[in-house]
C-alpha positions, 0 to 999 in steps of 0.5 A: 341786695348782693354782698360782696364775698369774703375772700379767704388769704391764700395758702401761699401768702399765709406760708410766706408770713409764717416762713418770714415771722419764723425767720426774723422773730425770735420765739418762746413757743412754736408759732401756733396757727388757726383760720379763723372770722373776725368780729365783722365775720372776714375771714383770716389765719391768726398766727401766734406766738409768745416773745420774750413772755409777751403774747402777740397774733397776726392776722393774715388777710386777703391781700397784703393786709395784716393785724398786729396785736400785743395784747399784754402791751395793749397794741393793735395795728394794721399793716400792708407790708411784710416789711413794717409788719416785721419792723413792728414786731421787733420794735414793740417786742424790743428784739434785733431781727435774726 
């Protein structure tokens, strides 16, 4: 029986999502990146970074399918536009975007 492939995101999204992020959330630290498998072996590129001393990741997929986690607010979520990612982030982080 055949699996289907994991597919990688694309250099060129995962740049557009780290250009984004960098431009409408505000940081502590550098936005750290890393490619990466989830636990159920889909790779993907974490970006990482801290906001006003909350720790937070996105998880860039193939697609437009990201995960958002604030582990020290024990949030987790998934979206699928650049848009409500961004919306997201500054809500729960209680920032303005810049």
């Amino acid at each position: 029986m055949r699996t289907a492939a994991k597919r990688y995101p694309r250099k060129k999204d995962v740049a557009v999502v780290f250009r984004t992020l960098q431009a409408c959330i505000p940081t502590d630290l550098a936005i750290r990146g890393e490619w990466r498998f989830s636990q159920s072996g889909a790779p993907n590129y974490r970006l990482s970074s801290s906001t006003g001393g909350k720790n937070w990741q996105v998880d860039v997929y193939a697609g437009t399918f990201y995960v958002v986690q604030i582990p020290t607010m024990n949030l987790n979520d998934t979206k699928d536009s650049m848009p409500s990612l961004v919306a997201y982030l500054c809500k729960a982080l209680k920032v303005s975007r810049r």
